[in-house]
C-alpha positions in Angstrom: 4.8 -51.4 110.2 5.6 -51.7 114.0 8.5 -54.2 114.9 7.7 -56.3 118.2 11.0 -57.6 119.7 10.4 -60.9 122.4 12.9 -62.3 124.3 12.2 -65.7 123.2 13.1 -65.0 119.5 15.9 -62.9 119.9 18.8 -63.6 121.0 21.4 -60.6 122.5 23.8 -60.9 119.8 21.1 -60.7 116.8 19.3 -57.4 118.7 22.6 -55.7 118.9 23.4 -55.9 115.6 19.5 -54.7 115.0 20.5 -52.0 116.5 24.0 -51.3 114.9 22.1 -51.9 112.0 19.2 -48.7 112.9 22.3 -46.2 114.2 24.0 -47.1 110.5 20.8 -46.0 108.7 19.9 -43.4 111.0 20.9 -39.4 110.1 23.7 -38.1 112.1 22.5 -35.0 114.6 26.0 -33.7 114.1 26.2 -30.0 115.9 25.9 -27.3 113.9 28.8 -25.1 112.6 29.7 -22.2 115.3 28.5 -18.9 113.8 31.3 -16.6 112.9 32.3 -13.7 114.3 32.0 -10.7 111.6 34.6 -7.9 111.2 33.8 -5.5 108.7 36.3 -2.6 108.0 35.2 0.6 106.2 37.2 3.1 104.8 35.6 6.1 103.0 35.7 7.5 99.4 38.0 5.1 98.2 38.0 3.7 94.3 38.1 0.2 93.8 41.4 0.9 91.3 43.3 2.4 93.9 44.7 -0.9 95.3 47.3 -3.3 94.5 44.8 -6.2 94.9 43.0 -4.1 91.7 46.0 -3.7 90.0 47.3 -0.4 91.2 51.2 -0.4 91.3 51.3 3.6 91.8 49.8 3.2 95.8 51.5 1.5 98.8 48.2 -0.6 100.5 50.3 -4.0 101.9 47.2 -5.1 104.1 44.8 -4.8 101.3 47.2 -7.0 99.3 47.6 -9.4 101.9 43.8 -9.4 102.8 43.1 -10.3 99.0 45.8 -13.7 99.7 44.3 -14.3 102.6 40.6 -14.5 100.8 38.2 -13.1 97.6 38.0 -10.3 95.7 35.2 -9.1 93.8 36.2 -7.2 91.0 33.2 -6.2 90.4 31.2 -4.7 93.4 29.3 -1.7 93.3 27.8 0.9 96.3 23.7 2.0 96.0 24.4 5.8 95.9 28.1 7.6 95.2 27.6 9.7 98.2 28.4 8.7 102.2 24.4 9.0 104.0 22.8 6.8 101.4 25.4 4.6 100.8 25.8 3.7 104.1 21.9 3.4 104.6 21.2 1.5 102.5 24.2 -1.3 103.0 22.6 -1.6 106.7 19.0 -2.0 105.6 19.6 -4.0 102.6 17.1 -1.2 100.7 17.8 1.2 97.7 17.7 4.9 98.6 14.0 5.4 97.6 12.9 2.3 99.8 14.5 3.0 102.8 14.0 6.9 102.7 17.9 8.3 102.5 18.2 9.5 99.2 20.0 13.1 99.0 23.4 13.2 100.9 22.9 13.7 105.1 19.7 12.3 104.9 18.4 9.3 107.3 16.5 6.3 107.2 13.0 6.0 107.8 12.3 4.9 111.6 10.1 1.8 110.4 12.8 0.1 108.0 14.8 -2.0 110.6 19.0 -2.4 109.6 21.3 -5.0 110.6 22.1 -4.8 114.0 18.4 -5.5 114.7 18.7 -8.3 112.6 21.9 -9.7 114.2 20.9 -9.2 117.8 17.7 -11.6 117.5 20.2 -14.4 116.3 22.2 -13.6 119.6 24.9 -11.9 118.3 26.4 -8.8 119.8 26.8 -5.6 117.2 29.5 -3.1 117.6 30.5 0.5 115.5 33.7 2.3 115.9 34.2 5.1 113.7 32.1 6.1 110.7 30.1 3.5 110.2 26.8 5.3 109.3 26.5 8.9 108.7 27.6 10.4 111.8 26.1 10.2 115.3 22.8 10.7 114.6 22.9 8.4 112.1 24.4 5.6 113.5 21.8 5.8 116.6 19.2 4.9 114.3 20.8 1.8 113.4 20.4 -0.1 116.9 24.2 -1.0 117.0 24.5 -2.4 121.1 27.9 -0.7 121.2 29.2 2.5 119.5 32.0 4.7 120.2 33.2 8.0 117.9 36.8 6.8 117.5 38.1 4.1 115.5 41.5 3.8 117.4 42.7 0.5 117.5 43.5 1.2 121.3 40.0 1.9 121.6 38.8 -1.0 119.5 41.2 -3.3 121.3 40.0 -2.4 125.0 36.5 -3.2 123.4 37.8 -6.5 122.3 39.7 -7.6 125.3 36.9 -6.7 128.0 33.5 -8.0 126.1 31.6 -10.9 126.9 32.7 -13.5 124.5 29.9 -15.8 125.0 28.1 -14.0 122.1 29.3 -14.3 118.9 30.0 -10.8 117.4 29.3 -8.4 114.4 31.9 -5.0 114.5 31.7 -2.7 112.2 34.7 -0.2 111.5 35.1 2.7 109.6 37.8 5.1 109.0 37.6 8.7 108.0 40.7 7.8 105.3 40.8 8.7 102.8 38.1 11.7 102.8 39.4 14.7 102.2 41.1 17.1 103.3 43.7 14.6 102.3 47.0 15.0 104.2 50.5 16.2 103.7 52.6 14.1 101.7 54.6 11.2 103.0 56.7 8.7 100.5 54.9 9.7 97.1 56.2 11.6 94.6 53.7 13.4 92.7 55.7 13.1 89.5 55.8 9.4 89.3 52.2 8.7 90.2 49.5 7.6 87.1 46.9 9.9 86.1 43.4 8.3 85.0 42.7 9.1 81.5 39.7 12.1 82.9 42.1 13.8 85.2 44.2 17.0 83.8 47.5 16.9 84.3 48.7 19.5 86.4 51.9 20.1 89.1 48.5 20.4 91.5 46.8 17.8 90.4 49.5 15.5 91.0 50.3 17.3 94.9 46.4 16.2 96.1 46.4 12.8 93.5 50.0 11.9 95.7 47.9 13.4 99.0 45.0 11.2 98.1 47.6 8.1 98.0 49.2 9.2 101.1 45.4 9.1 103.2 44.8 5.1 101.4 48.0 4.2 102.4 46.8 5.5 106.2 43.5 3.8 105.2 45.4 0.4 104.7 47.4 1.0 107.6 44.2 0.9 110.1 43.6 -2.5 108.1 46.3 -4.2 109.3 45.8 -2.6 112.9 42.2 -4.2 112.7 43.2 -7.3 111.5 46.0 -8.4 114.2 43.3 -7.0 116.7 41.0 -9.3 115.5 44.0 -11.9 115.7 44.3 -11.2 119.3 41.0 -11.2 120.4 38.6 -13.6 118.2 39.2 -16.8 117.1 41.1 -16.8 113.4 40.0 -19.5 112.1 35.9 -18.7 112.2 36.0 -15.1 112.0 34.8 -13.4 108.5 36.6 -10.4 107.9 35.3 -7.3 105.0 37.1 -4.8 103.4 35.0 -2.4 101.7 34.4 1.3 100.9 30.9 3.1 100.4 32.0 4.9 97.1 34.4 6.2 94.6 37.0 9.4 95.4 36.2 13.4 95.4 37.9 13.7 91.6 36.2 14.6 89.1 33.4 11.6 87.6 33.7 9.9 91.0 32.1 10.9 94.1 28.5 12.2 93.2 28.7 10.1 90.1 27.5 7.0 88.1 30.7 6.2 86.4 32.3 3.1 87.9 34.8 5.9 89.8 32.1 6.4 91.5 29.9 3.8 92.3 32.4 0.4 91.7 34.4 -0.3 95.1 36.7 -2.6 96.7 35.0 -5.5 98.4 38.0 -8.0 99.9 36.6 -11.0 101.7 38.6 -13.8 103.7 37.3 -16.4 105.9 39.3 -19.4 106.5 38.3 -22.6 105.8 35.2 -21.2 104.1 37.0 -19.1 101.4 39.9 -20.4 99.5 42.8 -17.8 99.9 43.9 -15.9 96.9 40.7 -16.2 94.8 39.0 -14.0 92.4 35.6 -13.4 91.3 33.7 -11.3 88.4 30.5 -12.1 89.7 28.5 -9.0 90.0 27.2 -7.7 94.0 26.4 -4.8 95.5 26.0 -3.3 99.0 22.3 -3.5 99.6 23.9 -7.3 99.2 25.9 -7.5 102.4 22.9 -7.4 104.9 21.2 -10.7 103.0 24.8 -12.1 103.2 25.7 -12.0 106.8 22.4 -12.8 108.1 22.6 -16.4 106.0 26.2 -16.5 106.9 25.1 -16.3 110.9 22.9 -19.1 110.2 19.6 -16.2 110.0 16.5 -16.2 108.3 16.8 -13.4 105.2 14.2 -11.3 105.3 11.5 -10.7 102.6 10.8 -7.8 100.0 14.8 -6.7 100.5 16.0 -5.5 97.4 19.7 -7.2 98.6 20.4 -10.7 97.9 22.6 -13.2 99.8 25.8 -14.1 97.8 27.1 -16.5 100.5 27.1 -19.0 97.5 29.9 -16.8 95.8 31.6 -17.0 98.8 31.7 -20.6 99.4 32.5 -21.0 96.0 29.2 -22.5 95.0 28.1 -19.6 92.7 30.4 -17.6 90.2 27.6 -15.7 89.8 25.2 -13.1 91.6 23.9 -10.5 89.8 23.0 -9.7 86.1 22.5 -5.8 86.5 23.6 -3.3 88.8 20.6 -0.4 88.8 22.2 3.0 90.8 21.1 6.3 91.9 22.2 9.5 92.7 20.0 12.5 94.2 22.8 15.3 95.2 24.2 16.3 98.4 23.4 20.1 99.3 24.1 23.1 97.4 27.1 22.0 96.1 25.5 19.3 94.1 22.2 19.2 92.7 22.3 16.6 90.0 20.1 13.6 89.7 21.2 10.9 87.9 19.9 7.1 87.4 21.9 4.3 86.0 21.6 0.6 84.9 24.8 -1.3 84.5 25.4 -5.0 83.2 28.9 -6.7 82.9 29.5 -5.2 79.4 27.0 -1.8 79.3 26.3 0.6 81.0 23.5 3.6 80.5 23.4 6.6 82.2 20.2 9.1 82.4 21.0 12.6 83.6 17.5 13.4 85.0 18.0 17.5 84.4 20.4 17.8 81.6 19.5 21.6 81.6 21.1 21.7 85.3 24.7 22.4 85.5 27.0 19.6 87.4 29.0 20.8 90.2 30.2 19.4 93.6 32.2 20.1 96.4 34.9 19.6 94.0 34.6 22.8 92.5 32.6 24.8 94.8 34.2 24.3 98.3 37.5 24.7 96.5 40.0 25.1 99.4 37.8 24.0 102.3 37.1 21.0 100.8 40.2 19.1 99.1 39.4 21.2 95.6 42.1 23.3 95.1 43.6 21.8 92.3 40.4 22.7 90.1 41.8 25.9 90.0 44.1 24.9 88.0 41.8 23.0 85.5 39.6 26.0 85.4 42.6 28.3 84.3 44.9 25.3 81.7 40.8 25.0 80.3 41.3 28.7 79.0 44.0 28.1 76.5 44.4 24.2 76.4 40.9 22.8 74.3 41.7 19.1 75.3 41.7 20.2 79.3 38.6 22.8 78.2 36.5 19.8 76.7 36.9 17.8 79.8 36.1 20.7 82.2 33.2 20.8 79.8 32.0 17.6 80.2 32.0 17.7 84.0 29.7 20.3 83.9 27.4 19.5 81.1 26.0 16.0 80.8 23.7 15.0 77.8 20.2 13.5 78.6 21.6 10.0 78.3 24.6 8.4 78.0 25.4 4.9 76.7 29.0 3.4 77.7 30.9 -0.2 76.3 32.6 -0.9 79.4 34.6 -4.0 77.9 36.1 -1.7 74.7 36.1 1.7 77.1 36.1 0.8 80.6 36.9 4.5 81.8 33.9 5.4 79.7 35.3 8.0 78.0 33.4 8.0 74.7 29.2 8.0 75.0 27.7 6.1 72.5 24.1 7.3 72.9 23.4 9.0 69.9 24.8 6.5 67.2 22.2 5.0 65.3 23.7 1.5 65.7 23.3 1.4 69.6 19.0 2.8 69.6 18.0 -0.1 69.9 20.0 -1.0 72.8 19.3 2.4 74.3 16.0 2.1 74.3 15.5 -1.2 75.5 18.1 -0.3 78.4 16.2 2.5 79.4 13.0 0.7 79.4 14.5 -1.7 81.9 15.8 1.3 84.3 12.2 3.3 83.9 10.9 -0.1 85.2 13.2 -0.2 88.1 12.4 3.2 88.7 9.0 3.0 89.0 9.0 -0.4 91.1 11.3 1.4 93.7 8.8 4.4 94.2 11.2 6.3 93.0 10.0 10.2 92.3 12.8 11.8 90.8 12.9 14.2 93.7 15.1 17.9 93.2 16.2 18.4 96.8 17.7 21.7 96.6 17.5 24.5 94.3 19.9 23.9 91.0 22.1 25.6 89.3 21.5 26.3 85.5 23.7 25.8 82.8 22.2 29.0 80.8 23.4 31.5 83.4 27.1 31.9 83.0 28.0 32.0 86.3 26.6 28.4 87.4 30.2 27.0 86.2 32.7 29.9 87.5 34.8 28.3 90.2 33.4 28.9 93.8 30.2 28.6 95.6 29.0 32.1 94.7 30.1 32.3 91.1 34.2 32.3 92.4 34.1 35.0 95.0 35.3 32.3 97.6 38.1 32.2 95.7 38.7 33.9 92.7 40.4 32.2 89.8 43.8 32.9 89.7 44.5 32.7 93.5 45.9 29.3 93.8 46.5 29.0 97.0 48.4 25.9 98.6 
């Protein structure tokens, strides 16, 4: 219907209330939100349970705590792979290891799959890495990041903040070396007083590196707070969104290189005012192949199809206080030192492992590098497993894994006792692995050995040491 207005029939007071009456009705072209500028802060081989915001009251990390007032945690968030290169990968492409090519430890992306940055720069956003942010310089060029630089000083960072061009909104990325071993010398922990987690043995060493380990968090969390007054300095508070994560579990044994939660569930501590409300808490299941999807939407982007991440800027807003249902992992080794494929599926309350060569024996750096690599104290385990059977059958258990392994995370959440082979649970088993043979195959995923294993029937395979303990020889505890 088209309205024909003539001067003769209207007067000026009735047409401008016509009017008043069309701009009342009409949808308000308010401007859109400013995008925000996105800090993310890694630190590396960190366990989500070694934080106050998780619980922790053994380890000094102020920041984290105040990070976790200031915003969310996610109490449950989990990595892609427990080991640095495919972790890392696949949180910048948004792809499980066997989509996006980086599957064993210091391997790559493929050149086709595109990762963030990319992503970020075609909204008009400038991207920035300081640090270790992917898996060394190689790696990080293959992520398109505009700006990158070796150090993760704050002095460094800071110069980068005060001179950029701050017409672009921006997207830096952070990470520390902290706290990767070789963990440093003590400072304010006694070794005595700290808690030991049910799989640990306890041992005068064990408690030297476990009080190291706290010192290097503690150096972890202090880079935090650097970061964060940076960021206070230089970007504008109120519409920044600021991440604190980590890509995996510790180098203890059943963390790093494994599918435990040590391993594979991490910190994840968002805050972004007036978004977030401060001092929140959520159990809604994410994971890291989740963050790409979540800070393209949250720059106003596009996600992209056929990720196998999904946006959970709905958790954030508090929309959602859900995201996930199950958690599917993967693990394909990292060298010599570990070659040990493992698959896992995980939902809120189970969790089932398969241990792809059960006839391999299950070693890492841990107990291989020994000295060279923050291992030292496995010395000791090796020689208290001689005479002690309780410290023997956990040594045990490290290096032998059964074919599957079936966990009750709400009745045995350090997953201690594996359910697998009791009658009551075959049903579950079976229908569990089902669901992750699924997953498998959808991925592409071909079960690949990458380096030449060590078996379980030749003695040696388990003697401390990379060639059956001449690097060291049991014994010779060195500090």
């Amino acid at each position: 219907m088209r309205l024909v207005l003539t001067r003769s029939l209207v007067s000026p007071l009735a047409l401008c209330g016509f009017f008043l009456c069309l701009a009342a009705k009409a949808p308000l072209s308010a401007a859109p939100a400013p995008r925000p500028d996105i800090v993310v802060f890694l630190s590396d081989d960190h366990a989500q349970l070694d934080a106050t915001p998780y619980g922790a009251t053994d380890v000094r990390t102020p920041h984290m705590q105040q990070l976790a007032r200031d915003g969310l945690v996610f109490t449950h968030a989990f990595i892609a792979s427990p080991s640095c290169a495919p972790s890392r990968s696949a949180m910048l492409t948004g792809l499980m290891p066997a989509r996006n090519g980086a599957e064993n430890n210091h391997t790559y992306k493929r050149d086709d799959i595109t990762s963030l940055p990319e992503k970020l720069r075609a909204l008009g956003y400038q991207t920035a890495a300081f640090g270790k942010v992917a898996h060394g310089p190689h790696d990080i060029t293959r992520h398109g990041f505009d700006v990158t630089a070796p150090s993760h000083a704050a002095a460094v960072v800071g110069e980068f903040l005060a001179e950029r061009d701050r017409s672009k909104p921006l997207c830096l990325f952070v990470g520390t070396h902290e706290p990767h071993v070789p963990w440093p010398d003590l400072d304010g922990y006694d070794p005595t007083k700290i808690n030991l987690p049910p799989a640990h043995i306890d041992t005068p060493e064990t408690r030297a590196f476990r009080a190291r380990y706290y010192t290097d968090i503690t150096k972890a969390d202090t880079q935090l707070g650097e970061l964060r007054a940076l960021t206070r300095t230089h970007l504008d508070a109120s519409r920044t969104l600021f991440v604190y994560t980590s890509d995996h579990g510790a180098q203890w044994p059943f963390g790093k290189w494994n599918l435990y939660d040590a391993g594979i569930r991490v910190p994840l501590l968002v805050a972004w005012p007036s978004v977030i409300a401060p001092g929140s808490r959520t159990a809604a299941m994410v994971q890291w192949i989740d963050l790409l999807p979540t800070l393209i939407e949250a720059a106003a982007g596009t996600v992209p199809p056929a990720l196998d991440g999904r946006s959970f800027l709905s958790v954030l807003r508090g929309h959602a206080t859900a995201h996930r249902e199950t958690i599917y992992t993967t693990h394909s080794g990292d060298g010599r030192m570990n070659v040990y494929p493992i698959r896992s599926v995980r939902t809120a309350e189970w969790k089932l492992i398969v241990n792809l060569h059960p006839e391999f024996a299950h070693t890492t750096h841990i107990d291989k590098a020994l000295a060279r690599d923050g291992g030292r104290y496995w010395l000791s385990w090796f020689e208290k497993a001689q005479t002690d059977p309780a410290a023997a059958a956990i040594v045990r258990r490290y290096h032998e894994r059964p074919a599957v392994e079936l966990y009750d995370l709400r009745a045995d959440p350090f997953e201690q006792r594996n359910l697998a082979a009791l009658p009551a649970h075959a049903a579950r088993v079976s229908e569990m692995r089902a669901q992750l043979t699924a997953w498998m195959q959808q991925q592409g995923d071909r079960e690949t050995v990458f380096n030449e294993p060590r078996m379980l029937a030749d003695p040696a395979s388990t003697r401390p040491g990379a060639n059956s303990g001449t690097d060291q020889p049991p014994g010779k505890n060195k500090k």
